[in-house]
C-alpha positions as CSV (number, residue, x, y, z in Angstrom):
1,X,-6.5,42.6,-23.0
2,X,-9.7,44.7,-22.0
3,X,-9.3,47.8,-20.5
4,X,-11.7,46.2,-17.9
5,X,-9.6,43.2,-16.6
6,X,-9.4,43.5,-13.0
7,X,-6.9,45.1,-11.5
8,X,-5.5,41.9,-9.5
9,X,-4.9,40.1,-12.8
10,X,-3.2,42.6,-14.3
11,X,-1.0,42.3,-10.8
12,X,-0.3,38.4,-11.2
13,X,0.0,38.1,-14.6
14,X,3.1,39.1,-15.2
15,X,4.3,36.4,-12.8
16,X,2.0,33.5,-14.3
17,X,3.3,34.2,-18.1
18,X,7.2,33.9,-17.6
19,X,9.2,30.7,-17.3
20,X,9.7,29.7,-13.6
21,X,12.9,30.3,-12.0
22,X,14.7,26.9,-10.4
23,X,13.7,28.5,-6.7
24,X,10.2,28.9,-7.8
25,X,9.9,25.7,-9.6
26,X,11.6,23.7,-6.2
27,X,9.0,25.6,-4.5
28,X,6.1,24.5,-5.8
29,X,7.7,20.8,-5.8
30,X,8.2,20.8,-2.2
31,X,4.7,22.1,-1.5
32,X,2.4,19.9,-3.5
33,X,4.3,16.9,-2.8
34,X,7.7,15.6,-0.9
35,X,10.1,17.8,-3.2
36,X,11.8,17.4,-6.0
37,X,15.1,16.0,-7.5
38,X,17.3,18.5,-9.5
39,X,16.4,17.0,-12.5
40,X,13.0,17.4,-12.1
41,X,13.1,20.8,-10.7
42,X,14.7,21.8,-13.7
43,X,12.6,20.4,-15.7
44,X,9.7,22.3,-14.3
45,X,12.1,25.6,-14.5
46,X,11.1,26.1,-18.2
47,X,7.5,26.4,-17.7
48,X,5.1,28.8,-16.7
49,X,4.0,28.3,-13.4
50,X,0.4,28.2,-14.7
51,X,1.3,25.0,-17.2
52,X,3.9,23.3,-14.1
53,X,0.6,23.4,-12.2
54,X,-2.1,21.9,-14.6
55,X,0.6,19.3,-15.3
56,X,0.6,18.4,-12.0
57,X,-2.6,18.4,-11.2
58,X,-3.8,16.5,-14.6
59,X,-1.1,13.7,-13.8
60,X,-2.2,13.2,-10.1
61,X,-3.3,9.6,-10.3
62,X,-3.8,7.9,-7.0
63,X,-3.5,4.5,-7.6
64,X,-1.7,2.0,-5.7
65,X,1.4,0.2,-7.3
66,X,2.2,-1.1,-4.6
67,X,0.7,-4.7,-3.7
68,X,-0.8,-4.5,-0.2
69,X,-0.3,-7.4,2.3
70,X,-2.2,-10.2,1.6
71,X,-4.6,-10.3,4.7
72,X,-6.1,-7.0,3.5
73,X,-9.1,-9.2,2.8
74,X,-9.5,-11.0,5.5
75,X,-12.7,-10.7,7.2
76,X,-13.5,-9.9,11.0
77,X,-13.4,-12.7,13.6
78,X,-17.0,-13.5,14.7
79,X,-17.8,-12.8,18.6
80,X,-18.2,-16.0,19.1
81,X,-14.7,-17.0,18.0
82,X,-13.3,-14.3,19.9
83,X,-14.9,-15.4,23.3
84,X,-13.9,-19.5,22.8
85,X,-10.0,-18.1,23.1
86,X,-7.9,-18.8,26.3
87,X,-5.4,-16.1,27.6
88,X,-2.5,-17.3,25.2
89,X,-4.5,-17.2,22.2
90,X,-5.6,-14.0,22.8
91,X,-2.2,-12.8,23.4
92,X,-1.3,-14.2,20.2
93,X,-4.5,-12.6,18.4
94,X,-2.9,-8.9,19.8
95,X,0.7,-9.8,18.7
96,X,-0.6,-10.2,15.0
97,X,-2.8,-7.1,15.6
98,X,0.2,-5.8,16.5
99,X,2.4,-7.2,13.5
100,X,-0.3,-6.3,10.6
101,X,-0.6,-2.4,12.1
102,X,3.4,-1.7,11.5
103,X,3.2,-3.7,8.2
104,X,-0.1,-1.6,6.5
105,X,1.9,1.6,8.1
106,X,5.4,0.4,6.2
107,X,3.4,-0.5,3.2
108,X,2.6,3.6,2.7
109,X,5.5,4.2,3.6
110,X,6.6,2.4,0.1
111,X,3.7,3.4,-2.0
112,X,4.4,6.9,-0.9
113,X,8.0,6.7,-1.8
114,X,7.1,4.8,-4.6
115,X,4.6,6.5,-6.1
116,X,5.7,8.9,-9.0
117,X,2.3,11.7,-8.0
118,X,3.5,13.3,-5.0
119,X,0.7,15.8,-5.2
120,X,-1.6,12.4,-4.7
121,X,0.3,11.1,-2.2
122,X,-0.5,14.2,0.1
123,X,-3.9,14.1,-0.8
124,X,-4.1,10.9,0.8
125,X,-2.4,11.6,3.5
126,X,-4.4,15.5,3.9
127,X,-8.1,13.1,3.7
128,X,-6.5,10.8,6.1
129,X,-5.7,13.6,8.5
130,X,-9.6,15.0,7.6
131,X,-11.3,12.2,8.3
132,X,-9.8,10.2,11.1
133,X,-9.7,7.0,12.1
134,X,-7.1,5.3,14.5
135,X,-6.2,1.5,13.9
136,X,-5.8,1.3,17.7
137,X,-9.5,1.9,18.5
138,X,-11.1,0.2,15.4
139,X,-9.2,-3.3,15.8
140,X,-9.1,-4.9,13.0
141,X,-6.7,-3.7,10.5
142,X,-7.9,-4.8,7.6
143,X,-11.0,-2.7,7.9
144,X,-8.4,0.7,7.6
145,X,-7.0,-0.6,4.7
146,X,-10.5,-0.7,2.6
147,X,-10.7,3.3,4.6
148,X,-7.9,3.9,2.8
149,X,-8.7,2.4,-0.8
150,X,-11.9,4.8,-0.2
151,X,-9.5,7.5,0.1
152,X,-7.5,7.3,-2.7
153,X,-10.3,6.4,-4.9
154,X,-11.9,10.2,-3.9
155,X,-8.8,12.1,-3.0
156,X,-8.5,13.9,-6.1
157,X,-12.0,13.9,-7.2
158,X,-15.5,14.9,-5.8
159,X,-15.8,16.0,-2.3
160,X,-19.1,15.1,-2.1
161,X,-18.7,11.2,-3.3
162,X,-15.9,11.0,-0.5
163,X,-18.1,12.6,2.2
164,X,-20.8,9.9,1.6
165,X,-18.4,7.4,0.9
166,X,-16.5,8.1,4.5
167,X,-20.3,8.5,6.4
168,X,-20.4,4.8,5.1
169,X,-17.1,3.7,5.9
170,X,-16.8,0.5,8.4
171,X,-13.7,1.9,10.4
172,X,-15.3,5.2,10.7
173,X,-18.5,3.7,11.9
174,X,-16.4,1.8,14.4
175,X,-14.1,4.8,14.9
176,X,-16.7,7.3,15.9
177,X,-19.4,4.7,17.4
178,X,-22.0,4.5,14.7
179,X,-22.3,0.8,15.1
180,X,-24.0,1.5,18.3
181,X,-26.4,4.4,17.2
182,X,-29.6,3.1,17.3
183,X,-33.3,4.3,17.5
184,X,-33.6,3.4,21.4
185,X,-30.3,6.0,22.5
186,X,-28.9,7.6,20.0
187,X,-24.7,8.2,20.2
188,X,-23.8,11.8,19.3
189,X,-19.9,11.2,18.3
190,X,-20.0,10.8,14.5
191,X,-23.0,13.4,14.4
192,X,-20.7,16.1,16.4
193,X,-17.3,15.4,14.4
194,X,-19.2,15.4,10.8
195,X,-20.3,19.1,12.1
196,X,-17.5,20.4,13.8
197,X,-14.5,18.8,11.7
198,X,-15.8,17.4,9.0
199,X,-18.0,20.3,6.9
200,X,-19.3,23.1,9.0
201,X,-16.7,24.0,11.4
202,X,-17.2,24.7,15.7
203,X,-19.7,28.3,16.1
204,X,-21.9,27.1,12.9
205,X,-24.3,24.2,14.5
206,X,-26.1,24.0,18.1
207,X,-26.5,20.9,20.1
208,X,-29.7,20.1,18.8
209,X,-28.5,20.2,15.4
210,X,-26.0,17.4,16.5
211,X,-29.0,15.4,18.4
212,X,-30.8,15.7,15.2
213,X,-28.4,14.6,13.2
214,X,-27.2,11.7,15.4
215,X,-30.8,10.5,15.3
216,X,-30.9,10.9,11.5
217,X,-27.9,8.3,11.0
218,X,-29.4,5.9,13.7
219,X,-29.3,2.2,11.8
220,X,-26.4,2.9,9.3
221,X,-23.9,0.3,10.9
222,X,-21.6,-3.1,9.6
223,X,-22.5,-6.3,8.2
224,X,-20.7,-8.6,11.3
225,X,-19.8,-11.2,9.0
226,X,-18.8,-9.0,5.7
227,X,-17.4,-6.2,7.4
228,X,-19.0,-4.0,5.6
229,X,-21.7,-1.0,5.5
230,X,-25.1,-2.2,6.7
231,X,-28.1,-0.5,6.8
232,X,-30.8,-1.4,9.4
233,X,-34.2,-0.5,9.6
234,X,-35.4,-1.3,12.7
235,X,-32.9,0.8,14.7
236,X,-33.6,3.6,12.5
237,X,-35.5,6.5,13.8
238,X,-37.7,7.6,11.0
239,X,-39.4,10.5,12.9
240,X,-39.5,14.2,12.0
241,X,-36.6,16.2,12.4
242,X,-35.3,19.6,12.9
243,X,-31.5,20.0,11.4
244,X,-29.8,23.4,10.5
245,X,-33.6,25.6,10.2
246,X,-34.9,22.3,8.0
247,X,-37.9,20.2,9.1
248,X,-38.4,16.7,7.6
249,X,-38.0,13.5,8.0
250,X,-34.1,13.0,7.5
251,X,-31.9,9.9,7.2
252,X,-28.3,10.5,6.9
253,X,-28.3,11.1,3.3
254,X,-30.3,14.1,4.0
255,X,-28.2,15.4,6.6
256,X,-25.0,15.0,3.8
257,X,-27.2,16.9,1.4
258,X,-28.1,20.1,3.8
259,X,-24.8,20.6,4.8
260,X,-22.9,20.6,1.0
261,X,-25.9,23.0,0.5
262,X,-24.2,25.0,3.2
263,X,-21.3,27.3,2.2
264,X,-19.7,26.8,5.5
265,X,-18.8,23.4,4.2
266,X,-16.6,24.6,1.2
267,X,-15.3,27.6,2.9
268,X,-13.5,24.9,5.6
269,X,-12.3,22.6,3.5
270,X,-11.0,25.5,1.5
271,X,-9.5,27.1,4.6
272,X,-7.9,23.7,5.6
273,X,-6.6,23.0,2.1
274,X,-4.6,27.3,2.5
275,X,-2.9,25.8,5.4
276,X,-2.3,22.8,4.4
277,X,-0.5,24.4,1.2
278,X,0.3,28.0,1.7
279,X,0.4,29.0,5.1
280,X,-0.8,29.1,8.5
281,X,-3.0,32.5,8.0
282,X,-5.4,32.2,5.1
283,X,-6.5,35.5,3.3
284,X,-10.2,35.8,4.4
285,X,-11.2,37.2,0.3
286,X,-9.2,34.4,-1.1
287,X,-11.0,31.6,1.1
288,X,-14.3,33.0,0.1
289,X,-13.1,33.0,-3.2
290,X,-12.0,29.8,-4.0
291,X,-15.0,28.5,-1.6
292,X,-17.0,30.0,-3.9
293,X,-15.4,28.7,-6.9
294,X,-15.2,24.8,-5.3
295,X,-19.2,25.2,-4.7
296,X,-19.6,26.3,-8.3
297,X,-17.6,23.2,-9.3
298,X,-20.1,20.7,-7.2
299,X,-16.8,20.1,-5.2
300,X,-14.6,18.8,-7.6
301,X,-11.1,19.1,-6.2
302,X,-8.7,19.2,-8.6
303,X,-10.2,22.9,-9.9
304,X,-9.6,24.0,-6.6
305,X,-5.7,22.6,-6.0
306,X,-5.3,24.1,-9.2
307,X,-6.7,27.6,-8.2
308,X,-5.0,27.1,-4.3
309,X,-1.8,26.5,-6.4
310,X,-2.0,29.4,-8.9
311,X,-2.9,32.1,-5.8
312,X,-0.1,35.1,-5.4
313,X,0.0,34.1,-2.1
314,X,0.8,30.5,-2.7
315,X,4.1,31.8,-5.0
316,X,4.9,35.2,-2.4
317,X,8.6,34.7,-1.4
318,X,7.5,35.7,2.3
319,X,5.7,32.2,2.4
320,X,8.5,30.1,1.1
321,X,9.7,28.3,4.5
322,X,6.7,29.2,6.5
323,X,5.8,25.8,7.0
324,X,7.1,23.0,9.4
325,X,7.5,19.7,7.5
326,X,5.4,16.7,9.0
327,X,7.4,13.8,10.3
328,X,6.6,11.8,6.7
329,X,7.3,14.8,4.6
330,X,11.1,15.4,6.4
331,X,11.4,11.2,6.3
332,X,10.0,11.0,2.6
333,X,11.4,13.9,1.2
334,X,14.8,13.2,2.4
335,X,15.2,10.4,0.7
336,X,13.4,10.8,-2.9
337,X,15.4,14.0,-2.7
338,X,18.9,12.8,-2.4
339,X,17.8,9.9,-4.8
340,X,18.1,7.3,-2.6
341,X,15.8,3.7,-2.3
342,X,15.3,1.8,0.3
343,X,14.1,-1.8,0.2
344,X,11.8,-2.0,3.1
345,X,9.3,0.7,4.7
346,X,9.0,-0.3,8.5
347,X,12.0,1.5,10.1
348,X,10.7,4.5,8.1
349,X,7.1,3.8,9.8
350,X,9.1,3.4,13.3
351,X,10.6,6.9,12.7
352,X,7.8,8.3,11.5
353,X,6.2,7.3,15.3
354,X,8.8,8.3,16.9
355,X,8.9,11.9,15.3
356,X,5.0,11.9,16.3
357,X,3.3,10.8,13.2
358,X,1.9,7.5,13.5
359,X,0.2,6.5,10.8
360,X,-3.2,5.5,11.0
361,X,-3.0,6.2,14.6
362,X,-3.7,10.2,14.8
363,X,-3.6,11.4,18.5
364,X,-7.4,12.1,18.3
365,X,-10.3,12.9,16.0
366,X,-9.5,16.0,15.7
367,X,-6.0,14.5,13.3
368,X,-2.4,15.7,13.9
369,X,-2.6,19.8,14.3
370,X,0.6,20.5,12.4
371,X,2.8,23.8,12.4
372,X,4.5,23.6,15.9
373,X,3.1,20.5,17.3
374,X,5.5,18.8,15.2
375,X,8.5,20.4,17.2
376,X,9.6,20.1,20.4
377,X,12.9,19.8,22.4
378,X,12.4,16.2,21.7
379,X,11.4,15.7,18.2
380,X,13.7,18.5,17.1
381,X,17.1,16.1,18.5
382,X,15.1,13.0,16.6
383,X,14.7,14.7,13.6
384,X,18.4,16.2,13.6
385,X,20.0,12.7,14.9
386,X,18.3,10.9,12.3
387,X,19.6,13.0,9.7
388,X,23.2,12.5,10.6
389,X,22.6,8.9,10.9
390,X,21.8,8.9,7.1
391,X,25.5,10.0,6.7
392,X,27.5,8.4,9.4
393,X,30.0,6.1,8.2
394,X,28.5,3.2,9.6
395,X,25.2,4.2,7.7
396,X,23.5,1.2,5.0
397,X,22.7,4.4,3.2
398,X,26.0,5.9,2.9
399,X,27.0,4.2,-0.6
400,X,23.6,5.1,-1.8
401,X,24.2,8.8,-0.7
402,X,27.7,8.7,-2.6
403,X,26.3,7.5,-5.7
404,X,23.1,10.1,-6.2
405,X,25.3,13.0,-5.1
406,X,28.6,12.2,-6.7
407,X,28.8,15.3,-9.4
408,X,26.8,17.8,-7.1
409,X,28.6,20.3,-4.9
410,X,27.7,21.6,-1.6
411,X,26.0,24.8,-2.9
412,X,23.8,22.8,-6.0
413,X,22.9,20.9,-2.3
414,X,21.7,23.9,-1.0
415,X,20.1,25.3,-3.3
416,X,17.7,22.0,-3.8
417,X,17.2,21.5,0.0
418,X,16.6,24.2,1.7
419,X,13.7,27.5,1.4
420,X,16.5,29.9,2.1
421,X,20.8,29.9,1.7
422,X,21.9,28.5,5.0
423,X,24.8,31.1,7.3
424,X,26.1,27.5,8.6
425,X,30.4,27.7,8.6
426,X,30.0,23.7,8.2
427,X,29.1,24.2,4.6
428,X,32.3,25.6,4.1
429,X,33.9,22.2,5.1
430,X,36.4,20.1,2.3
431,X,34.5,16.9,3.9
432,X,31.5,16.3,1.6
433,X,29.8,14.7,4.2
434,X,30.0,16.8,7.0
435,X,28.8,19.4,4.9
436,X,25.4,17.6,3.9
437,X,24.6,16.7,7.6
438,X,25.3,20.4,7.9
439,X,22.6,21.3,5.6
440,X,20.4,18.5,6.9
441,X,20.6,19.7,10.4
442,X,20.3,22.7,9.3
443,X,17.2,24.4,10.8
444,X,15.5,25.9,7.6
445,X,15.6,22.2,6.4
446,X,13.0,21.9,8.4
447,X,11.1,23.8,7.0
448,X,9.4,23.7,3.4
């Protein structure tokens, strides 16, 4: 090693040469996807943590397995259609609106539980949370199923392809009102979210960046009969523009272009990636860092997860537990944890809503915050009632539970589910049973 290797390296590697121990290898299971089984923690547990991560990130593959429902391709009723209907065909139209929204959401419920990339899964899950849509406001549900095929096909890949990709997208453009930015009065919303949530962050754009920019994406809207992206000249305003200190005559593409030229794009997805991840206070260097590093790579995202994941702050034991699980995480994890299947996804969809993370339907553009918002007095009785009920003796899952758990005591139990040993007296108990709804109760199950 040269006497000149940096002084940080010589710090973490020591820690990046040596086989994982089984709490280090669980911890980077349970952060990169929903957790992992015994087995495969203890599989990892005789690697280096540098090899566990490039095997994880090499075998991310986010294809679906899962076949989709079969209306997925159906396309959008015409206006005309839509206006012939009387009151009870209408109310008919909403109930299978209604009916195809909880199947698409019980459908990822299966792929994710399904799929055998976790770390993909959650990329999916992190873009859908990025970039935003909400069934409820675009309609037709089809339309967020192609959003999400556009996801996974970028999740793992170039951030720049799934930028352009999503400033294209049909339930977006619905979504955020581009189908009704035109030369003649331009409509601001995409143009202000693509600034302040999509790339540059709030404090790095004025207003007449965003009027620029909204008048730069003026024609790009959907094909009414295809449902799909459309270009149109004539609403297009083709005049000179002033965007971010550049003058020029800018369509949309243009605007894309200046702002992945801008550092404050990588340095937020970066920062949004750390908390996603690691924790809720990035390391200001480390952001700049990696930002730095994800620029150099023209985006590509799967040197970056591999750098987020290979941080000292990502494998610092003070981290380990400092994050709240999301509703889909606690309902996902649970089960692929304990080992156990489950035939259909909808009531796992139902409790996922009811825990506050509706899927496809994100309270507002701005996604589902995380960290605390996913714990109140209410959701913190849901999530702890819905754990028992996954061992009462009236449970479906009971006999499943039995089965994956039969040669695995209480403290092997422990060990694998939670960040931290538990001080709960219930773990103490004879009763098998009592002593897992202990530990799934328990409040640092929580947390991941």
């Amino acid at each position: 090693m040269s006497f000149y290797t940096p002084f940080f390296l010589l710090i973490c590697l020591p820690g990046m040469l040596h086989a994982m121990s089984f709490d280090e290898a669980r911890h980077l299971l349970q952060r990169s996807g929903f957790g992992g089984t015994t087995v495969q923690i203890e599989q990892l547990a005789g690697v280096t943590h540098k090899s566990a991560v490039e095997q994880l990130v090499a075998a991310a593959d986010t294809a679906i397995i899962l076949a989709p429902p079969g209306w997925v391709d159906t396309l959008p009723p015409e206006r005309r259609y839509l206006r012939s209907l009387n009151d009870a065909e209408k109310k008919m139209l909403r109930k299978q609106w209604r009916q195809r929204s909880i199947a698409l959401q019980a459908w990822w419920v299966r792929q994710m539980l399904a799929s055998e990339s976790p770390l993909a899964e959650r990329m999916v899950l992190f873009w859908h949370n990025h970039f935003t849509s909400s069934m409820k406001k675009v309609k037709w549900v089809p339309l967020i199923f192609r959003q999400h095929e556009t996801v996974r096909r970028h999740a793992l890949g170039d951030f720049r392809d799934l930028l352009q990709a999503m400033a294209r997208d049909p339930a977006m453009l619905r979504y955020l009102d581009g189908v009704v930015n035109r030369r003649e009065s331009p409509n601001e919303n995409f143009a202000r979210e693509l600034l302040e949530l999509f790339t540059l962050g709030e404090g790095y754009y004025t207003e007449a960046d965003i009027k620029a920019a909204a008048r730069a994406f003026t024609g790009w809207s959907i094909d009414r009969r295809s449902g799909k992206f459309r270009y149109y000249s004539r609403w297009h305003d083709d005049g000179e523009k002033l965007f971010l200190g550049r003058r020029g005559r800018f369509d949309g593409d243009d605007i894309l272009r200046i702002l992945l030229d801008h550092p404050r794009t990588a340095i937020t997805i970066t920062d949004k990636l750390w908390r996603e991840f690691i924790s809720p206070t990035p390391d200001p260097y480390e952001i700049k860092r990696l930002a730095k590093l994800f620029r150099g790579s023209d985006y590509q995202l799967r040197p970056l997860l591999k750098a987020l994941f290979n941080t000292a702050q990502f494998r610092a034991g003070e981290n380990r537990g400092g994050l709240i699980k999301s509703p889909v995480e606690l309902l996902i994890g649970t089960l692929h944890q304990l080992e156990i299947s489950v035939e259909s996804g909808r009531l796992l969809a139902l409790a996922s809503r009811r825990l506050g993370q509706d899927l496809f339907n994100p309270p507002n553009v701005k996604g589902w915050p995380g960290g605390g918002y996913w714990i109140n007095t209410d959701t913190l009785l849901q999530r702890c009632w819905m754990m028992q009920r996954l061992t009462a003796e009236d449970s479906h899952l009971r006999k499943k539970i039995t089965s994956s758990m039969a040669d695995t005591t209480l403290s092997e139990l422990e060990r694998l589910l939670l960040p931290f040993p538990s001080f709960s007296a219930q773990l103490q108990s004879d009763d098998p049973y009592q002593g897992l709804t202990a530990l799934l109760t328990e409040p640092g199950y929580q947390l991941k």
